[in-house]
N, C-alpha and C positions, 0 to 999 in steps of 0.2 A: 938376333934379328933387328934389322935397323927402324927408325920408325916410321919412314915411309913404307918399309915393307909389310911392318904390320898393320897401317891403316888399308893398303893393297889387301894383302890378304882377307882381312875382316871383313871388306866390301865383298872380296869374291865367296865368304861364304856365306855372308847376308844371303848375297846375291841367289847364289844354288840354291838358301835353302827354302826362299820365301813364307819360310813361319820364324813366328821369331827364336831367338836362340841367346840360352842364357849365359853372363857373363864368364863363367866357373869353364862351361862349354868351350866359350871362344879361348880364355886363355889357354888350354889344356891342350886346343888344338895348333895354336900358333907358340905354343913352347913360350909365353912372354908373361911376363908380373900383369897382376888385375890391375895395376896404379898405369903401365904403360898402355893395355890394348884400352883400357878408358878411356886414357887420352888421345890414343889414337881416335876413336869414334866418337869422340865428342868433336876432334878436330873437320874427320869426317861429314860431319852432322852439323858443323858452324859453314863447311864447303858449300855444300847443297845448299843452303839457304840464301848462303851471300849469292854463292854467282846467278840465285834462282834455277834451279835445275828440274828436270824432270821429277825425278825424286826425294825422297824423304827419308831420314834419320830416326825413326821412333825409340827413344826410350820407355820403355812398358815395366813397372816392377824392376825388377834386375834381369830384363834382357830387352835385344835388339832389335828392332826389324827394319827392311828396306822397303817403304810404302810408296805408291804416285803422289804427287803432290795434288792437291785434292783442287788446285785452278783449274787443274788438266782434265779433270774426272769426266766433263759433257766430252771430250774428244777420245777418250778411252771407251766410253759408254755407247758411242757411235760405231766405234772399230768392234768393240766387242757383244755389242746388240744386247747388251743389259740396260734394264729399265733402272729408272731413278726409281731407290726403294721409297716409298711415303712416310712422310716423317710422324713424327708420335703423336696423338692424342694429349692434350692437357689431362686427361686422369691415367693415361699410361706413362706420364712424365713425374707425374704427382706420385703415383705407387712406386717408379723406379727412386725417386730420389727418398723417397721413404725407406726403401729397403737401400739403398746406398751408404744412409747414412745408421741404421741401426743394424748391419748387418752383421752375424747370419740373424733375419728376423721371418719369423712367420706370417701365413698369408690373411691370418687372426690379425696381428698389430699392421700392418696394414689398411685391413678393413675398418679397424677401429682408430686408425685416425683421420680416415680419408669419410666415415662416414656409410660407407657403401658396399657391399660385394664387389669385391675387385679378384673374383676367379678368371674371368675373362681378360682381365688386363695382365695378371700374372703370367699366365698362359701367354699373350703373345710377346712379353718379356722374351718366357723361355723360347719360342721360335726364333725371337731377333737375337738370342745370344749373348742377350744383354745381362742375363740373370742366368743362377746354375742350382740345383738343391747341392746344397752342401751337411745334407745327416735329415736328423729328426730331431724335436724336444723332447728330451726326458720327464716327459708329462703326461696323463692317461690320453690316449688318442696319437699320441706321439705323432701331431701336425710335421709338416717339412717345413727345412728354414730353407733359404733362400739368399743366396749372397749374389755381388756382382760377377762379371768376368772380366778377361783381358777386350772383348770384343768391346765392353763396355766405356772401358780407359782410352783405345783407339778411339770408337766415335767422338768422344767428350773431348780428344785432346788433351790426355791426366796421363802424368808419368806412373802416379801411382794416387790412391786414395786419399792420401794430404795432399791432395790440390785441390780436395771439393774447395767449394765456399762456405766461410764458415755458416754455423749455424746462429740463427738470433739469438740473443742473451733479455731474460723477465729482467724485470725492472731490479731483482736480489742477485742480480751478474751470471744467474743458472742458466745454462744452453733450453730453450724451450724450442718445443716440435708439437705444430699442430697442422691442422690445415691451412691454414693460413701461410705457414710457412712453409710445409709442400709446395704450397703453388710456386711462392716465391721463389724458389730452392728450384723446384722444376722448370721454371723461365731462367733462370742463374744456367742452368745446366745446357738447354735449350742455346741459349747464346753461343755455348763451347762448341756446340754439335758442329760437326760439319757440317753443311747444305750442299756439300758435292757428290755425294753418295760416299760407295764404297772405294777405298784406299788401299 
């Protein structure tokens, strides 16, 4: 297959499938090496941006999806009569970036470093999809851990978990996480967010 064909193709099963779809997936469908349909979608994905297009190229972990471009999002949201979702809370930004960066972590470390009961903030994590349980600790009570999702990486604009920002370093070069740097980390994060709803 040529490599226009493959970048064709790849679009049209973005396209079909509108969830994303991982790379192993794409090659096995279009019969082509992971080093060529990459390039195709990255080719793809440098298109859409130069010529400004309606849409979007996400790389998510190791797979694809075809998103709106999120300028566009008030005249999607008009046609399709969805409201602008309300953006987070500074202690539901503070508990997600806490669990972003110690995950899978409990809704105990959490609490204890934000200071507060954060059942309520956890919880509307998991409505917005932004968080998922992922097991239990091997510990009496055997709490739930809590890790991020793909929904997560979407809004923040993060290909994958090595794009957070790093974390601060004590004065001895050791990554330190407290509240202080919650907040900090959670306006870091806040910046990435979209503001045009959903994509």
């Amino acid at each position: 297959m040529a490599r226009s064909e493959i970048e064709a193709a790849a679009e049209a099963v973005l396209f079909a499938s509108g969830e994303p779809v991982e790379t192993e997936r794409l090659c096995a469908a279009l019969e082509a090496k992971r080093a060529d349909v990459e390039k195709a979608l990255q080719r793809l994905g440098d298109g859409y941006a130069f010529e400004r297009r309606g849409i979007r190229l996400l790389h998510i972990e190791d797979s694809w999806q075809l998103c709106s471009a999120p300028e566009y999002a008030e005249q999607i949201r008009s046609v399709l009569e969805i409201r602008k979702p309300a953006k987070l809370s500074p202690p539901a930004l503070e508990a997600l970036a806490i669990i972003a960066y110690y995950q899978p972590a409990t809704r105990a470390r959490v609490d204890q470093i934000r200071g507060v009961d954060s059942a309520y903030t956890v919880s509307l994590l998991l409505q917005r999809k932004l968080i998922e349980e992922c097991g239990r600790l091997q510990v009496p009570g055997r709490p739930r851990l809590y890790r991020t999702t793909n929904q997560f990486l979407r809004s923040f604009h993060l290909s994958s978990l090595d794009d957070l920002p790093p974390l601060p370093e004590l004065n001895g070069g050791a990554a330190a996480f407290g509240l202080g740097e919650a907040g900090e980390l959670a306006e870091a994060l806040e910046a990435r967010m979209t503001e045009e709803g959903p994509q």
